[in-house]
C-alpha positions as CSV (number, residue, x, y, z in Angstrom):
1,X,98.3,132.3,104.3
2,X,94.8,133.3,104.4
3,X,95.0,134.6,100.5
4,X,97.0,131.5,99.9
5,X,94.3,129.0,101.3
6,X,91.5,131.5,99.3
7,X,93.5,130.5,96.2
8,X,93.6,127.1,96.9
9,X,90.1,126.6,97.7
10,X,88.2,128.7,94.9
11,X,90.1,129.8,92.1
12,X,93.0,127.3,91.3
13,X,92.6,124.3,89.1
14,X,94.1,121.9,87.1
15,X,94.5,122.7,83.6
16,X,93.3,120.1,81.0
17,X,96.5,119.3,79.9
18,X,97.5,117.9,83.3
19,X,94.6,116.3,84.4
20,X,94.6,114.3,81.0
21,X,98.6,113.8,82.0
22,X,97.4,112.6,85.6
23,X,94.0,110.5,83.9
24,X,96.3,108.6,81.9
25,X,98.5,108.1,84.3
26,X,96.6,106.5,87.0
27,X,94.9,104.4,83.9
28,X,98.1,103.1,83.4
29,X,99.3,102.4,86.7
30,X,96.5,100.9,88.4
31,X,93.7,100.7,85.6
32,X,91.2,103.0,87.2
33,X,89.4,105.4,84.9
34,X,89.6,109.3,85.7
35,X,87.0,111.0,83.0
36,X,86.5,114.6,83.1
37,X,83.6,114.3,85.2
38,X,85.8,112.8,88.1
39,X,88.1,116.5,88.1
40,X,86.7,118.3,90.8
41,X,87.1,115.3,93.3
42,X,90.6,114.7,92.2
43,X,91.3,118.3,92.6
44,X,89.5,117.8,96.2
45,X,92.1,115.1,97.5
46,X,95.2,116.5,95.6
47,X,95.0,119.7,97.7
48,X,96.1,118.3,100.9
49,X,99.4,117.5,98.7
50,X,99.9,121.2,97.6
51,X,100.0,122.1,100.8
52,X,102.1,119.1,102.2
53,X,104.5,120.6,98.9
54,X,104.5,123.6,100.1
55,X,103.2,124.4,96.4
56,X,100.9,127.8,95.8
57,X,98.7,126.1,93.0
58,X,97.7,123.2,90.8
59,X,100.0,124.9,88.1
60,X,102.9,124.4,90.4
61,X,101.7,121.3,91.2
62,X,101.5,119.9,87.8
63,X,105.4,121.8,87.1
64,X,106.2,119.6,89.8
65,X,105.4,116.1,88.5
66,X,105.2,116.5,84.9
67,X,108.3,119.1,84.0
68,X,110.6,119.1,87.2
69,X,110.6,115.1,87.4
70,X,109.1,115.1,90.8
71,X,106.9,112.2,89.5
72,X,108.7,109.4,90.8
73,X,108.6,110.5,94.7
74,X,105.2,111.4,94.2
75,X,103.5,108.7,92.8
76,X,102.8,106.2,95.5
77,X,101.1,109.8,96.9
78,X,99.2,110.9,94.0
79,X,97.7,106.7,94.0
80,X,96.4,107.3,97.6
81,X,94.9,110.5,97.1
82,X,92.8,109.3,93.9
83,X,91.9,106.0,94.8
84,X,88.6,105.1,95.9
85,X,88.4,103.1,99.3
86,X,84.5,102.0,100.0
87,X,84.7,99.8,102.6
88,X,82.1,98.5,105.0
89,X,82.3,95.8,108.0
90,X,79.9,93.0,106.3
91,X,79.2,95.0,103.5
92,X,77.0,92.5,100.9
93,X,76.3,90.5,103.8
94,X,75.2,87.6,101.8
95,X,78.3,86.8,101.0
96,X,79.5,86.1,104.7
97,X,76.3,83.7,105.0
98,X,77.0,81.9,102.1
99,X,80.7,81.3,103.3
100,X,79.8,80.6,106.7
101,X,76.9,78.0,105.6
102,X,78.2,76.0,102.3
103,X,81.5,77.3,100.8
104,X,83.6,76.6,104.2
105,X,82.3,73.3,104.2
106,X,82.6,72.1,100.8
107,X,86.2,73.4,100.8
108,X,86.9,71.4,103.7
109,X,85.3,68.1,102.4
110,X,87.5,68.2,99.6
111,X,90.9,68.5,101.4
112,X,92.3,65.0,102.9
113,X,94.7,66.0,105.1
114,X,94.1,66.5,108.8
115,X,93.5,70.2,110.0
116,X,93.7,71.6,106.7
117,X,94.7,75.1,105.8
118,X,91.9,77.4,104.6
119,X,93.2,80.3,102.7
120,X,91.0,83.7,101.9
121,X,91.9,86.6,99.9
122,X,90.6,90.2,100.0
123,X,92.3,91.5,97.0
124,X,90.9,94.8,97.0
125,X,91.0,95.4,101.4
126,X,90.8,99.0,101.4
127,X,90.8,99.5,105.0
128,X,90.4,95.9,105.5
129,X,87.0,95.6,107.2
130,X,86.4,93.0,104.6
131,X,89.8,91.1,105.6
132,X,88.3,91.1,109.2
133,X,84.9,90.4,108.4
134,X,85.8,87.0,106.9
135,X,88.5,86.2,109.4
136,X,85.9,87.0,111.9
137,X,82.9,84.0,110.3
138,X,85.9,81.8,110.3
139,X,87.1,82.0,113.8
140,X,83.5,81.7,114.8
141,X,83.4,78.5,112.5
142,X,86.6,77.4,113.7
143,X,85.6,77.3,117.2
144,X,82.5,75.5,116.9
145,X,84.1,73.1,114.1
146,X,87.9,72.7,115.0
147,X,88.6,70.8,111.8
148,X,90.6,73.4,109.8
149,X,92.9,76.7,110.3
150,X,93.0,79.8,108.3
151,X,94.6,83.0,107.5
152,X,93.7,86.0,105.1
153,X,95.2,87.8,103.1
154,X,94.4,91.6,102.3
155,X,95.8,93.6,99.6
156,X,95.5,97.0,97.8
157,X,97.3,99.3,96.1
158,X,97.0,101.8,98.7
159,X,99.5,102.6,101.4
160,X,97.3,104.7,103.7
161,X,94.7,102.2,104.0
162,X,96.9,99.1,104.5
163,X,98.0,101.3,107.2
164,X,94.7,101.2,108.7
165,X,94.0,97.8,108.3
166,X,97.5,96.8,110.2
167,X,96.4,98.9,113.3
168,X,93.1,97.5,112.8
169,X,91.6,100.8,114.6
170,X,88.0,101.7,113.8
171,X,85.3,104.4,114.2
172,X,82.8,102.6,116.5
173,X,80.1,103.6,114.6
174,X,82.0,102.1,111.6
175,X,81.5,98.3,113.1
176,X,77.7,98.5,114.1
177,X,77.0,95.7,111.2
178,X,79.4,94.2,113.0
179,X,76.7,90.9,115.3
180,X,77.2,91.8,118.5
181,X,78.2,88.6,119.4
182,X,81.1,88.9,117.2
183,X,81.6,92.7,118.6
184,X,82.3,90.7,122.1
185,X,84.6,88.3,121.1
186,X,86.7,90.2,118.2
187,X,86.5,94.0,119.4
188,X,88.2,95.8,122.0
189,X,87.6,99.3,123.0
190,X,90.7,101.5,121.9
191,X,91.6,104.4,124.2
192,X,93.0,107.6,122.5
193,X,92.8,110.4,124.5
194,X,90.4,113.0,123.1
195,X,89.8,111.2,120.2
196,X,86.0,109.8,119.1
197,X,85.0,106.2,120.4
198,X,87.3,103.7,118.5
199,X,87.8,99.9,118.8
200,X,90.5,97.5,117.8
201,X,90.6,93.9,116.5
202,X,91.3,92.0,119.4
203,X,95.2,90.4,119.0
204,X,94.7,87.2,118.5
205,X,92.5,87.9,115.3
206,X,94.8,90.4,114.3
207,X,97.6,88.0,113.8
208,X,95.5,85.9,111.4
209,X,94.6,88.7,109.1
210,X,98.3,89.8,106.8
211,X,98.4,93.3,104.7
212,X,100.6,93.3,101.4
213,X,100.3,96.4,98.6
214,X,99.3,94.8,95.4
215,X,98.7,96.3,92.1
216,X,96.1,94.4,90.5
217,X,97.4,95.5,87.3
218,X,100.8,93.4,87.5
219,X,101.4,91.2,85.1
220,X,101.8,88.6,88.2
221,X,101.0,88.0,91.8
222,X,103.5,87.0,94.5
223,X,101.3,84.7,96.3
224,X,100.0,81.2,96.9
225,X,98.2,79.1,94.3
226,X,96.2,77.1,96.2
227,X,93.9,80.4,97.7
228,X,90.5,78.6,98.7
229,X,88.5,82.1,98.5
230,X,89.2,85.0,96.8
231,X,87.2,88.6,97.2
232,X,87.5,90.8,94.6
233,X,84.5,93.2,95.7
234,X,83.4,96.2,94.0
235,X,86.4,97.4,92.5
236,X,86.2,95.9,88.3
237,X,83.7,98.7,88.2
238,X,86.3,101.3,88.3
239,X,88.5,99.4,85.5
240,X,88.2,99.1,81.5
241,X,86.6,95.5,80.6
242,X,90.2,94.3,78.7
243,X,91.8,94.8,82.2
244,X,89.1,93.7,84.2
245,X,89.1,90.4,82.1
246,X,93.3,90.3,82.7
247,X,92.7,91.1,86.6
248,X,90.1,87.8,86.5
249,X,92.0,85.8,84.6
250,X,95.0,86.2,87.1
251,X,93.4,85.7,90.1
252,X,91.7,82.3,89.1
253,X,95.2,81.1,88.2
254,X,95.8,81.6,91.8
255,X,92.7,79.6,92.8
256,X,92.8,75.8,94.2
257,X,90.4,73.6,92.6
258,X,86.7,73.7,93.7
259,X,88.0,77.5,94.9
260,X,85.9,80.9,94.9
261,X,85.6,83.9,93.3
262,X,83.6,86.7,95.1
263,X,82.7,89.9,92.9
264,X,80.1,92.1,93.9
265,X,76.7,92.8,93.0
266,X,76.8,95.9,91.3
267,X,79.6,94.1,89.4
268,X,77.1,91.1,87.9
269,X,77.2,91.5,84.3
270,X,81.0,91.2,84.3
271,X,80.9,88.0,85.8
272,X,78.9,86.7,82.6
273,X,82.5,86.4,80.7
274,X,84.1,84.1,83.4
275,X,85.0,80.6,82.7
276,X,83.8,79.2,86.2
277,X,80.5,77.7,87.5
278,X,78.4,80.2,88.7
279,X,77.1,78.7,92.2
280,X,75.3,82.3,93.7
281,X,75.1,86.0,92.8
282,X,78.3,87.1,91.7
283,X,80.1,84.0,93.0
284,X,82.0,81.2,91.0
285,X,83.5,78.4,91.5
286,X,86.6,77.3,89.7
287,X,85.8,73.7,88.4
């Protein structure tokens, strides 16, 4: 075992051939770009597969997907352990503000009927401390307002970290951005024995917040058409600009009229090619 893991660990690697085979693939799939510079950390997160395979070497591990048609059980596997999952508690902060002091409220003002229905999607979750940051400045705005309901939406193409965000169990260091006002009234402590200070979404946000796997490179979306606010956070970066334009293009079809579109900041210069009134940094409205 000790030779094996040696192997693993220093010498073994995947030949160019099948990290092309795997590039292409995962372009294809979920329209995130692999270059060559990107083999070592795919190597890195595929090894925990070897050894889950019981498989001796990246060699092996290539026979297995690409020449003994293991491919098809081992895809949603190989899409975990290559995608990227960046996730922060009020990451971009501004973006919450902005929400919580003029997009709510417009979106509101335009709806006639009584208690409307405010719907937000986080179409790239991850983990979905994104899903419950916005959940969280809308149950604080719903309890001082009491004019409207909501319910969000998170999605990724990820099964291990829709996982995470349907326990809703997190490092506590991981919610220090979290106000600690909010930490109060959302968080609870979670008690694992022997494991590292955790907390938990407290129920009754829980059940506001839903999880569904998307691929954002579907040629459709099985949701609503009236979404009031979509995120789409730091995550075009990682795709070609023909399929970023297609992943845009989609989600504003599922946008209500007057709705959102959040992108992040490092992902400015895409949002020059959108068709939609740009209201702040990296956010449009649909018009």
């Amino acid at each position: 075992m000790a030779a094996l893991a040696h192997r693993l660990e220093d010498d073994d690697h995947l030949s160019d051939a099948d990290f092309s085979k795997i590039s292409n693939l995962i372009g294809q799939q979920v329209g995130i770009k692999l270059p060559p510079g990107k083999r070592l950390m795919v190597e890195g997160r595929l090894r925990r597969r070897l050894r889950a395979l019981n498989l001796a070497s990246f060699s092996d591990y290539g026979d297995y997907l690409f020449r003994r048609d293991g491919l098809e059980t081992e895809i949603t596997y190989l899409i975990n352990a290559v995608t990227t999952n960046k996730t922060d508690f009020f990451r971009e902060p501004e973006h919450f503000e902005l929400m919580q002091k003029k997009l709510v409220a417009e979106l509101i003002a335009q709806r006639r009927d009584r208690m409307p229905l405010l719907k937000v999607w986080s179409a790239a979750s991850s983990t979905g401390a994104e899903a419950y940051t916005a959940a969280m400045v809308l149950a604080d705005m719903v309890s001082q307002r009491r004019d409207f309901r909501f319910a969000v939406l998170g999605t990724d193409i990820s099964t291990d970290v829709l996982e995470t965000g349907r326990r809703a169990i997190y490092p506590a260091e991981q919610v220090v951005p979290v106000p600690p006002g909010m930490q109060s009234r959302y968080l609870m402590q979670a008690r694992r024995p022997g494991a590292r200070p955790e907390v938990r979404i407290v129920p009754e946000l829980r059940r506001l917040v839903r999880f569904d796997q998307l691929n954002l490179m579907s040629e459709s979306y099985p949701y609503d058409r009236d979404v009031d606010i979509i995120l789409l956070r730091n995550v075009l970066i990682y795709f070609e600009k023909a399929d970023q334009a297609k992943v845009i293009s989609r989600l504003i079809g599922h946008l209500r009229p007057g709705g959102y579109l959040l992108l992040g900041h490092s992902e400015s210069m895409i949002g020059t090619s959108i068709t939609m009134r740009q209201v702040a940094p990296a956010v449009f409205q649909k018009t």
